[in-house]
ROSE-4610 file (N, C-alpha, C; in Angstrom, 1 decimal, always signed):
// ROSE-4610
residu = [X/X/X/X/X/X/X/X/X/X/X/X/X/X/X/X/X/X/X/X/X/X/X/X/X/X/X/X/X/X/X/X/X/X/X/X/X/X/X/X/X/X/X/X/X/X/X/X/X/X/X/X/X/X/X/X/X/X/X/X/X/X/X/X/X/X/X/X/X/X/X/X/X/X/X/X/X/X/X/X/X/X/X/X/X/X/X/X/X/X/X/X/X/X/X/X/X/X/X/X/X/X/X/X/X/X/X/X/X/X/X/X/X/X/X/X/X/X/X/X/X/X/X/X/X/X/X/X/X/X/X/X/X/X/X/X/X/X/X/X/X/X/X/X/X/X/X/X/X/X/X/X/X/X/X/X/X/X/X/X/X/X/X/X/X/X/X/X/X/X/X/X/X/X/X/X/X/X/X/X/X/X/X/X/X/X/X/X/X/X/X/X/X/X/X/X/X/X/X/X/X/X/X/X/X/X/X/X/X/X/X/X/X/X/X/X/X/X/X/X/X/X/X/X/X/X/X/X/X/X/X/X/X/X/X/X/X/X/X/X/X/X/X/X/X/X/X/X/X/X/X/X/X/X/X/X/X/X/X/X/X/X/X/X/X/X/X/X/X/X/X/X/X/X/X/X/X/X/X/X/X/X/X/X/X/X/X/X/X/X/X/X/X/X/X/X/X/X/X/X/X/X/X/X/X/X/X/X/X/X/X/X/X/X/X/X/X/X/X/X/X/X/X/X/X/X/X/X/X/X/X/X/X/X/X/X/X/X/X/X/X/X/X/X/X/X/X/X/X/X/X/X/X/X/X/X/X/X/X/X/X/X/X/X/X/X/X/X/X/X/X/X/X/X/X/X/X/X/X/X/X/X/X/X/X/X/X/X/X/X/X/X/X/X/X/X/X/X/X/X/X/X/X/X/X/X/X/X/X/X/X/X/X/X/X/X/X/X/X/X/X/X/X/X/X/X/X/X/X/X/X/X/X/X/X/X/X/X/X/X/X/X/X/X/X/X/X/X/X/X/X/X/X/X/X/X/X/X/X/X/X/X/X/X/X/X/X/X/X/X/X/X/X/X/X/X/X/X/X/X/X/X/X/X/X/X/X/X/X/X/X/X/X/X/X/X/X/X/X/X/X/X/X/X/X/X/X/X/X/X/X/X/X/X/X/X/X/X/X/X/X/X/X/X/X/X/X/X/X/X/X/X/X/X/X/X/X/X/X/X/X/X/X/X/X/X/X/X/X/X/X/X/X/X/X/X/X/X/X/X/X/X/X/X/X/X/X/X/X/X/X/X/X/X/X/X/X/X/X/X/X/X]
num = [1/1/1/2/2/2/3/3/3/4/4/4/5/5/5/6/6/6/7/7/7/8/8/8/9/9/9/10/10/10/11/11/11/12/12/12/13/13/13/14/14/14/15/15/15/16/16/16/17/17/17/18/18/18/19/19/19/20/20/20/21/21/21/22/22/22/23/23/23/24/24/24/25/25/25/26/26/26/27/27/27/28/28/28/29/29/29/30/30/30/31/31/31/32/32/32/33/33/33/34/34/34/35/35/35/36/36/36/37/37/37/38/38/38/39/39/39/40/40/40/41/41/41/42/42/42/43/43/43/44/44/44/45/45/45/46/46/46/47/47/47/48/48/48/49/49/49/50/50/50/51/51/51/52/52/52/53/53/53/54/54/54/55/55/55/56/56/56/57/57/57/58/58/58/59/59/59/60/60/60/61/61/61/62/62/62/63/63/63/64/64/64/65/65/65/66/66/66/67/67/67/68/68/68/69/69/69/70/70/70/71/71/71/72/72/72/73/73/73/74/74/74/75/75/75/76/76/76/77/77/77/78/78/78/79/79/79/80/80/80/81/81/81/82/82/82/83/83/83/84/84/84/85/85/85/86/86/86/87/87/87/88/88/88/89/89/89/90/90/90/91/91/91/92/92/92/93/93/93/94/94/94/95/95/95/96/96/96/97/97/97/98/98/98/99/99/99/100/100/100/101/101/101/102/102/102/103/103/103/104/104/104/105/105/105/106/106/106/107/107/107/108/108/108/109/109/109/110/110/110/111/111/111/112/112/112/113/113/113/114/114/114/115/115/115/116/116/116/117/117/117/118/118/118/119/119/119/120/120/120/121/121/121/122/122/122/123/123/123/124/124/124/125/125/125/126/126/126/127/127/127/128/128/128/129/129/129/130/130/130/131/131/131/132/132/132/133/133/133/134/134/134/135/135/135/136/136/136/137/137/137/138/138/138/139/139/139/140/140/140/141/141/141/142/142/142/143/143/143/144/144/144/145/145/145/146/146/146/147/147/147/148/148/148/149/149/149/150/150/150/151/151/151/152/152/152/153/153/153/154/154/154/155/155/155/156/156/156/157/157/157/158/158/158/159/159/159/160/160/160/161/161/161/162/162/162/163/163/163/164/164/164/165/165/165/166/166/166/167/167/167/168/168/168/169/169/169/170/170/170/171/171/171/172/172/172/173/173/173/174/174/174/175/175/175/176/176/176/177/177/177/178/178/178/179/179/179/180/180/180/181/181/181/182/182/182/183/183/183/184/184/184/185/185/185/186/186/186/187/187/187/188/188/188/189/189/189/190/190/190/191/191/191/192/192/192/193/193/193/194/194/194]
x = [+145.3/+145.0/+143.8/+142.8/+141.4/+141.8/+142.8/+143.1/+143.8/+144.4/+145.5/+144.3/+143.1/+142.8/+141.7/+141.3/+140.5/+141.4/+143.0/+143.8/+144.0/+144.4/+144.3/+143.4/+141.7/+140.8/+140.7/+140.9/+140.8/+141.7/+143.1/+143.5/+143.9/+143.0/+142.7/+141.7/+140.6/+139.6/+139.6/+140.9/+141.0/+142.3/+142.5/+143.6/+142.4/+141.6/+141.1/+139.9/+139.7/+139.1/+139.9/+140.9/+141.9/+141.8/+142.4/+142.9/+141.4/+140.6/+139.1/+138.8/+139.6/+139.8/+140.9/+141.7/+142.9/+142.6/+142.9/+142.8/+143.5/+143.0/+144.3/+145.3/+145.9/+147.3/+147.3/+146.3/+145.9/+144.6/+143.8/+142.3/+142.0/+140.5/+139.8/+139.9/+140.5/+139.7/+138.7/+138.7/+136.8/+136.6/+135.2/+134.6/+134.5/+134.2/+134.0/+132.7/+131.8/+131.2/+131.2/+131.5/+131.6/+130.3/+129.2/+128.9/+128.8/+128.7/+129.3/+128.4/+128.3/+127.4/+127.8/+127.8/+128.5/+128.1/+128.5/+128.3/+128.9/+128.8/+129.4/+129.2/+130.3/+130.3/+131.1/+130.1/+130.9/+129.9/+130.7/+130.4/+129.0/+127.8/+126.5/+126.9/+125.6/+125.8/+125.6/+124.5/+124.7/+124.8/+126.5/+127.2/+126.6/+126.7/+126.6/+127.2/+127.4/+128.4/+126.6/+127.1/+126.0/+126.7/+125.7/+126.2/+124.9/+125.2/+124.4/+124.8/+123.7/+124.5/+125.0/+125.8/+126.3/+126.3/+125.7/+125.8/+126.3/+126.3/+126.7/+127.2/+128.0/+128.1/+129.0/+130.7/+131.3/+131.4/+131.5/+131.7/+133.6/+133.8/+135.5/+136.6/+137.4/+138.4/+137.5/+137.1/+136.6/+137.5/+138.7/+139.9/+141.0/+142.1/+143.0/+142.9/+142.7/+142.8/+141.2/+140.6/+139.5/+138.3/+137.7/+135.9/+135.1/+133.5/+132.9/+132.2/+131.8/+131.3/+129.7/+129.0/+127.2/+127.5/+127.0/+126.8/+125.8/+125.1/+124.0/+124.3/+123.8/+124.1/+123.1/+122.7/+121.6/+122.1/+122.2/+123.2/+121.6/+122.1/+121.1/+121.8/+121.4/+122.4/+121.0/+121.6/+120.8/+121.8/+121.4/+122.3/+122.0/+121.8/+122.4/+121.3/+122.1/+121.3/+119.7/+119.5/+117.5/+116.5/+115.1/+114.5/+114.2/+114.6/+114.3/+115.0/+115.9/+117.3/+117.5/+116.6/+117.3/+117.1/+118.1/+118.0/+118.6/+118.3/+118.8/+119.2/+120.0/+120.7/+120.2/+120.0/+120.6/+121.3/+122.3/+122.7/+123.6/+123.2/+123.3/+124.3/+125.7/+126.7/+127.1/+127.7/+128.6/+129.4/+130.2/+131.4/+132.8/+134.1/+134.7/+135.8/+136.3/+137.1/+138.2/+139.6/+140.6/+141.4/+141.8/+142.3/+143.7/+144.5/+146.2/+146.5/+146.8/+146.9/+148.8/+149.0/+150.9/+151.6/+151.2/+151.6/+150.7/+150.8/+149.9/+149.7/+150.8/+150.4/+149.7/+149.8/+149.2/+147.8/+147.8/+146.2/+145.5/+146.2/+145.8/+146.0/+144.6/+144.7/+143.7/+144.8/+144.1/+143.2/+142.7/+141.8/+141.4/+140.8/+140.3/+139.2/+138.3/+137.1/+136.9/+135.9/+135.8/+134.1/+133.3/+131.7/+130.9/+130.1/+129.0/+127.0/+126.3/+125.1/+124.3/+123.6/+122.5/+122.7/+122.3/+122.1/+120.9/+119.6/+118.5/+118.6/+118.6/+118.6/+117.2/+116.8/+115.5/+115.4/+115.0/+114.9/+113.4/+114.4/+112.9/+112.9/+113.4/+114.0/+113.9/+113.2/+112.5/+113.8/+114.7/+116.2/+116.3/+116.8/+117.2/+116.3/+114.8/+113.7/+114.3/+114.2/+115.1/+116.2/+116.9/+117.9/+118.0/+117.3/+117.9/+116.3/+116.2/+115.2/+115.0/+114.1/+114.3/+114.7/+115.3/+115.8/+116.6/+117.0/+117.6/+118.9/+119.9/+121.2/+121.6/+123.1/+123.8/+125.3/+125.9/+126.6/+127.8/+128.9/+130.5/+131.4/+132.1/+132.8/+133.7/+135.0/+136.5/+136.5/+137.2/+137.4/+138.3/+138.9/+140.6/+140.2/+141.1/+140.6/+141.3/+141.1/+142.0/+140.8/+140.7/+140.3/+141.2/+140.6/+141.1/+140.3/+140.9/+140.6/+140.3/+139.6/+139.6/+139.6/+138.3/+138.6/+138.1/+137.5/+137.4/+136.3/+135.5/+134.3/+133.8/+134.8/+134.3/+135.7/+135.8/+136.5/+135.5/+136.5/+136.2/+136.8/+136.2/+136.9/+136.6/+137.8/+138.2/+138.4/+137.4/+137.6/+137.4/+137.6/+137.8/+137.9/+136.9/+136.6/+136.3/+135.7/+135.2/+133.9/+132.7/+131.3/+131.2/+130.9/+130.4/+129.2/+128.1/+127.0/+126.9/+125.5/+125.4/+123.9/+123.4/+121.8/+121.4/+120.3/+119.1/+118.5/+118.9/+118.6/+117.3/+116.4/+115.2/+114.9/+113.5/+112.7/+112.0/+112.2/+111.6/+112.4/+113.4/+114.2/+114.3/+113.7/+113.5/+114.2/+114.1/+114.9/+115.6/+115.8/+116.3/+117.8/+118.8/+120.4/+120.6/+121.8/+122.3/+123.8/+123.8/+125.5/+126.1/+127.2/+128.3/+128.2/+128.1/+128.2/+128.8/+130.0/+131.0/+131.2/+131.2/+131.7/+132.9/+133.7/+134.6/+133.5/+134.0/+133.1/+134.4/+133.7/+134.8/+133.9/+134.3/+132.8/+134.1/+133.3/+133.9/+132.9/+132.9/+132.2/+132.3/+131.5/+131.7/+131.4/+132.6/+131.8/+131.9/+131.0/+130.7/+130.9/+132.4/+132.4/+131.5/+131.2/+130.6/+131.6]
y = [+70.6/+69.6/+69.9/+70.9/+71.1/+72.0/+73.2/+74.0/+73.1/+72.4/+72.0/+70.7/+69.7/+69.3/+70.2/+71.5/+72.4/+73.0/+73.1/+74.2/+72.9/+71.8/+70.4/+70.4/+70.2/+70.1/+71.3/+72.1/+73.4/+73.7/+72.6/+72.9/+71.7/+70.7/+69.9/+69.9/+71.0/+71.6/+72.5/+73.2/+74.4/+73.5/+72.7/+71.9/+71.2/+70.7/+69.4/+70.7/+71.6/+72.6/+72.9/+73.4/+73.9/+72.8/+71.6/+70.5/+70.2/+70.6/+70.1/+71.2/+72.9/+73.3/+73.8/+72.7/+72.7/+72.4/+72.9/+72.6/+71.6/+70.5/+69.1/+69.7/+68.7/+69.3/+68.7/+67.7/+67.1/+67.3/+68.6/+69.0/+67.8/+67.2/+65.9/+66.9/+66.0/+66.9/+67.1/+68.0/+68.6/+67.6/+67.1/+66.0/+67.0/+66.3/+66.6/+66.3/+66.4/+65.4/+65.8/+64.5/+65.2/+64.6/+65.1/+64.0/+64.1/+63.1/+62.6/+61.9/+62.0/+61.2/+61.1/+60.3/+60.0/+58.6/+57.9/+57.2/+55.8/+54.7/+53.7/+52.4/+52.0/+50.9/+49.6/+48.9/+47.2/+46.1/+45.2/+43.8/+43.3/+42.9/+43.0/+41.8/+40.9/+40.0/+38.5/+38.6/+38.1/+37.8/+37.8/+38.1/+39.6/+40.1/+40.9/+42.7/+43.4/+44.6/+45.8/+46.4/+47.3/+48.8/+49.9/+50.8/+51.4/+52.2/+53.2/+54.7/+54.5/+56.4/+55.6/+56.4/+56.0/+56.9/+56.8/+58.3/+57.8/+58.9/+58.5/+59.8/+59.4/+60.3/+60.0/+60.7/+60.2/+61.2/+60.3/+61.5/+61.0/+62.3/+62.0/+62.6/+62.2/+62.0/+62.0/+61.0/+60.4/+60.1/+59.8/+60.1/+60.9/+60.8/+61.3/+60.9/+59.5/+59.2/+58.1/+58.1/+57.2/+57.8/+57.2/+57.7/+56.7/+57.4/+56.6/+56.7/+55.7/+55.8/+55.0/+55.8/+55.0/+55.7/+54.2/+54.5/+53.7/+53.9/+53.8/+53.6/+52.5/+52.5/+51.8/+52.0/+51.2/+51.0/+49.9/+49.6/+49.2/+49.3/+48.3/+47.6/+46.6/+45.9/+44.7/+44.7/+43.9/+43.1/+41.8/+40.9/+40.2/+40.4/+41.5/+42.6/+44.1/+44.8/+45.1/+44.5/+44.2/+44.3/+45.1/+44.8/+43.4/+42.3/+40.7/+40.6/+41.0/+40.3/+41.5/+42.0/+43.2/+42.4/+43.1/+43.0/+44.5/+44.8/+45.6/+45.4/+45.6/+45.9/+47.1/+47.3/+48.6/+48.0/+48.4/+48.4/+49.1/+49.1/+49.8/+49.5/+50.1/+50.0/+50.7/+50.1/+51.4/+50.6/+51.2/+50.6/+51.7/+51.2/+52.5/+52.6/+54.5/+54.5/+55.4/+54.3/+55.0/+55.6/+57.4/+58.2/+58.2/+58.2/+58.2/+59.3/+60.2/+61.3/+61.3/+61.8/+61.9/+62.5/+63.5/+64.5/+65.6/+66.7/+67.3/+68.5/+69.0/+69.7/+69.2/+67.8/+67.1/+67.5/+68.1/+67.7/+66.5/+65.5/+63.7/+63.4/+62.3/+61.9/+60.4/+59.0/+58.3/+57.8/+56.8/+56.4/+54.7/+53.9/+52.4/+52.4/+51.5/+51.4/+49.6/+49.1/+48.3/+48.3/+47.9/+48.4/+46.6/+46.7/+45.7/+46.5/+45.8/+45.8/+44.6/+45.7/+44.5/+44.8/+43.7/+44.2/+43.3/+44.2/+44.0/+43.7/+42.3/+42.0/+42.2/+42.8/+42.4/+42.2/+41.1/+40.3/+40.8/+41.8/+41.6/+40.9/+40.6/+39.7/+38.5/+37.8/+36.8/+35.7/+35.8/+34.6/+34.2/+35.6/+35.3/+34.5/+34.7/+34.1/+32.8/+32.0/+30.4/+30.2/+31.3/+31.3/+31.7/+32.9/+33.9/+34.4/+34.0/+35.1/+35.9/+37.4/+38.6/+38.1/+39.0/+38.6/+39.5/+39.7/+40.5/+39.9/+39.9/+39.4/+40.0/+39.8/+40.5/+40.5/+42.0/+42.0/+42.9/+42.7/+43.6/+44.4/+44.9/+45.6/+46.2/+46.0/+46.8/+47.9/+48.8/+49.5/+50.4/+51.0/+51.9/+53.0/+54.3/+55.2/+56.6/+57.7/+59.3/+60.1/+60.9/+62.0/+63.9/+64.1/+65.1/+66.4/+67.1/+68.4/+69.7/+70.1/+71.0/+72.9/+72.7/+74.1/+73.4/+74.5/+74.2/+73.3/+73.2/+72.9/+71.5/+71.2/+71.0/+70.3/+68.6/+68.3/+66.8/+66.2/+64.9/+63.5/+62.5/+61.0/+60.5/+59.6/+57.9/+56.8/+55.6/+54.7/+53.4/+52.4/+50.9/+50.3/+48.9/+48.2/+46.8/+46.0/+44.7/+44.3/+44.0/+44.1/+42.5/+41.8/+40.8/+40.5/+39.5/+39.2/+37.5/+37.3/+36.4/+36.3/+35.2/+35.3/+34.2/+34.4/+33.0/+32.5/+31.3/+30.4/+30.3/+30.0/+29.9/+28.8/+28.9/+27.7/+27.0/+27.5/+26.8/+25.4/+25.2/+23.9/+22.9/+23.3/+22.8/+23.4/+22.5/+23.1/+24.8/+25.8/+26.8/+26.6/+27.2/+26.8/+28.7/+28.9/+30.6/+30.3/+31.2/+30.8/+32.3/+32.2/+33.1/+34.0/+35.9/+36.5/+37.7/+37.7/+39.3/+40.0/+41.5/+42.0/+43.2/+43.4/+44.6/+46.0/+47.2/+48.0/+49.4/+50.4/+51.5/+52.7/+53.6/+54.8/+56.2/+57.4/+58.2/+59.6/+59.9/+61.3/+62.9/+63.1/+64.8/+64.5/+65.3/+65.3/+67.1/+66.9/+68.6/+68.1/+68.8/+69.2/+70.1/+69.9/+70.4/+70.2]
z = [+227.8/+226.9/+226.0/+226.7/+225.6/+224.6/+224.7/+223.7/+222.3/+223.3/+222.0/+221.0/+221.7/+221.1/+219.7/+220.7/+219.4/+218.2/+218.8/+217.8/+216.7/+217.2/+216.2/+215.3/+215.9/+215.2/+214.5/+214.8/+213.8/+212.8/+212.8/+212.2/+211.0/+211.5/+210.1/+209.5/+209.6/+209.4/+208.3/+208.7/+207.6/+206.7/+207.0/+205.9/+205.0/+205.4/+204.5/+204.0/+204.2/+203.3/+202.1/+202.8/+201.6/+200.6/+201.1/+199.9/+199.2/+199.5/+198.6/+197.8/+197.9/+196.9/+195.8/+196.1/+195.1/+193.8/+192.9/+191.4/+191.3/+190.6/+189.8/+189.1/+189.4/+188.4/+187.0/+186.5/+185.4/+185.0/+184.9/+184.8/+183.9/+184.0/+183.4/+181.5/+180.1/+178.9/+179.0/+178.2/+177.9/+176.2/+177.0/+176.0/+174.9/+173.7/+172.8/+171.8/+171.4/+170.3/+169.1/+167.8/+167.0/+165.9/+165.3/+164.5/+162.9/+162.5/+161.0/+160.0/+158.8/+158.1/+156.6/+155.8/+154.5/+154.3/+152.9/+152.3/+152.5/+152.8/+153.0/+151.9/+151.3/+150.5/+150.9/+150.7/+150.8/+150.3/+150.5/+149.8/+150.9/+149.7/+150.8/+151.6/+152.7/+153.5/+152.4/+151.5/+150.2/+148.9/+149.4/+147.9/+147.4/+147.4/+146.9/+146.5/+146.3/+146.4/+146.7/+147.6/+148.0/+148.6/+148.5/+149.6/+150.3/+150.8/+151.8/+152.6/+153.5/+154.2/+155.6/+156.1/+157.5/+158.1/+159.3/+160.0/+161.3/+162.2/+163.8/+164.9/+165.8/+166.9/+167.6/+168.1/+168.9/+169.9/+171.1/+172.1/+172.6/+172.2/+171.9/+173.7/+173.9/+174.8/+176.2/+176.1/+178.0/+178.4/+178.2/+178.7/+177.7/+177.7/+176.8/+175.4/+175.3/+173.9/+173.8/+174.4/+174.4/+175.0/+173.6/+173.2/+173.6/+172.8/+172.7/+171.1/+170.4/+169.2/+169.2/+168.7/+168.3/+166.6/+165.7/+164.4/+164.1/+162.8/+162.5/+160.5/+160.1/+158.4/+157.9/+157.1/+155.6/+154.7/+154.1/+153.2/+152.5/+150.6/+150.2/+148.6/+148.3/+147.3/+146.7/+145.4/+144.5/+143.4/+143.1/+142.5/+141.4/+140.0/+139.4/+139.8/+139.3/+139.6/+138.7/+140.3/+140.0/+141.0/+141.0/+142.1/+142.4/+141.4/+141.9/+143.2/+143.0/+144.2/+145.0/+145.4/+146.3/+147.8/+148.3/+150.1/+150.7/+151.6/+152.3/+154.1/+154.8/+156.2/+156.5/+158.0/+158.7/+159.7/+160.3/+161.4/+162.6/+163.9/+165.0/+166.0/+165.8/+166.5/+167.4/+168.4/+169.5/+170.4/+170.6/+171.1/+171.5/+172.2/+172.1/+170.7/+171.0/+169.6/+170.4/+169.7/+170.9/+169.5/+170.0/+168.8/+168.4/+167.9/+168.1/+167.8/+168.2/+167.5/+167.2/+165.8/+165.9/+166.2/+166.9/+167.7/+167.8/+169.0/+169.3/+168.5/+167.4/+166.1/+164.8/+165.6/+164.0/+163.4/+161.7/+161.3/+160.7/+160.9/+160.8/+161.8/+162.8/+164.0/+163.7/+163.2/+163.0/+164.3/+163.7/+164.8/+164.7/+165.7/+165.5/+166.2/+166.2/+167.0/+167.1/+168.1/+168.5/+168.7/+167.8/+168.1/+168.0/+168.6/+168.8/+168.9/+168.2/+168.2/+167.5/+166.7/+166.1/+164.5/+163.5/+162.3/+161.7/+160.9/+160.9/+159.3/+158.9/+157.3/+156.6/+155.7/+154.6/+153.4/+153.4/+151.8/+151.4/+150.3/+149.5/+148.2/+147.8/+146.6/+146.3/+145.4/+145.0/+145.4/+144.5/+144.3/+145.8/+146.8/+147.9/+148.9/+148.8/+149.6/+149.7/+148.9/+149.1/+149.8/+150.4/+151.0/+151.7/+152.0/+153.7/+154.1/+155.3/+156.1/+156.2/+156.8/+157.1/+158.9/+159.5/+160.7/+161.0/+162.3/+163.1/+164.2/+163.5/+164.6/+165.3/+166.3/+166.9/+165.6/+165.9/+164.7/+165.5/+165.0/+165.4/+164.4/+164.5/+163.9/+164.2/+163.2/+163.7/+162.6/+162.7/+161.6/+162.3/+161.3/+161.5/+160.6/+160.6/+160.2/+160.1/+159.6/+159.5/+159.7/+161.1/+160.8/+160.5/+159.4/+159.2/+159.3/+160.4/+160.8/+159.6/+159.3/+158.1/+158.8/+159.7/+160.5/+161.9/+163.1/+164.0/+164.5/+163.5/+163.9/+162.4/+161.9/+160.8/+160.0/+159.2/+159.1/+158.1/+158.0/+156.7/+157.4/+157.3/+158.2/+156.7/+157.0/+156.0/+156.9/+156.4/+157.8/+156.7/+157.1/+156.3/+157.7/+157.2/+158.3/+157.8/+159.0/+158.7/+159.7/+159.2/+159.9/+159.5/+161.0/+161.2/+161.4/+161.0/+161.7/+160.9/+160.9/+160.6/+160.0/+159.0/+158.6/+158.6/+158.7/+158.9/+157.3/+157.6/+156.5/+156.3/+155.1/+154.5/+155.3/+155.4/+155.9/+154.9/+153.4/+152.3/+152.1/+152.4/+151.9/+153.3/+154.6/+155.8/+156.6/+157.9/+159.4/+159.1/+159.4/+158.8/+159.9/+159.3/+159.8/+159.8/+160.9/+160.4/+160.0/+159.0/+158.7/+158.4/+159.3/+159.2/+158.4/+158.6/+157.2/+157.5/+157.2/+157.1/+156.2/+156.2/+154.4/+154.7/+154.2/+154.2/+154.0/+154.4/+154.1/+154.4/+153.4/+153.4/+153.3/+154.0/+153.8/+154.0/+153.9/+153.6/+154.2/+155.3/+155.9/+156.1/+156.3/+157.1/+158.4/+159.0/+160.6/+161.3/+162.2/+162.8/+164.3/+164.8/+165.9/+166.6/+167.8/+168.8/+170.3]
């Protein structure tokens, strides 16, 4: 009975070795990051039409078709265009970005994202003082998108979205109120794989 319990033990010993060096049959992707920076235009938080630079960072297939995205934009906009009425935004998103790709020869692999952060308003503009605060909200954002591959390391994104937050009402006319403020926004980048 002792032999057979050691030839046992020894012989799930050298099995559960073995199986802890088997290769998967679905090796995990190899991440990717790519990052990107260009110009973004849309309608400011007040009233207004503005643009800026947008930059950022994705770290691409944490799984097969799903990332992660951190972006980063300054937008700045004046109403008419004037240093009276200027204001400017930045704001700091991240969230995930799941890729579709149309097949695995494809060189267009649209894309959507799903981001949440902050967005940091500044009035410096006489008109708007009566109306909006400088202030800092919580802010979201959807946006859809094409990236296009150019070589291996190096390629162009088109992306159109919709950025929510909201702004703080002047304390010059009393009690200050925040009210609701989204703008469409459309940008256009370079991005550099790594």
């Amino acid at each position: 009975m002792f032999p057979t319990r050691r030839l046992l033990s020894l012989f799930l010993l050298s099995g559960a070795l073995a199986w802890s060096q088997a290769e998967p049959s679905h090796p995990a992707p190899k991440a990717e990051v790519d990052v990107f920076g260009g110009y973004v235009f849309g309608s400011g938080n007040s009233n207004q039409l503005g643009g800026g630079v947008l930059a950022g960072m994705d770290l691409d297939r944490i799984s097969k078709r799903i990332g992660l995205t951190v972006e980063f934009d300054r937008t700045s906009a004046s109403s008419p265009p004037s240093p009276v009425n200027a204001t400017s935004e930045i704001n700091v998103l991240a969230g995930p970005r799941f890729s579709l790709p149309l097949s695995s020869s494809s060189r267009v692999v649209p894309f959507v994202d799903a981001l949440i952060g902050s967005d940091t308003f500044h009035n410096a503009g006489q008109a708007y003082t009566w109306q909006f605060n400088n202030h800092t909200s919580f802010a979201w954002a959807f946006d859809g998108g094409l990236d296009i591959p150019l070589s291996k390391h190096f390629g162009v994104r088109g992306q159109g979205g919709y950025l929510g937050t909201s702004l703080a009402g002047s304390t010059y006319g009393g009690p200050a109120g925040s009210t609701f403020a989204g703008r469409a926004r459309v940008a256009g980048t370079v991005v550099f794989r790594f």
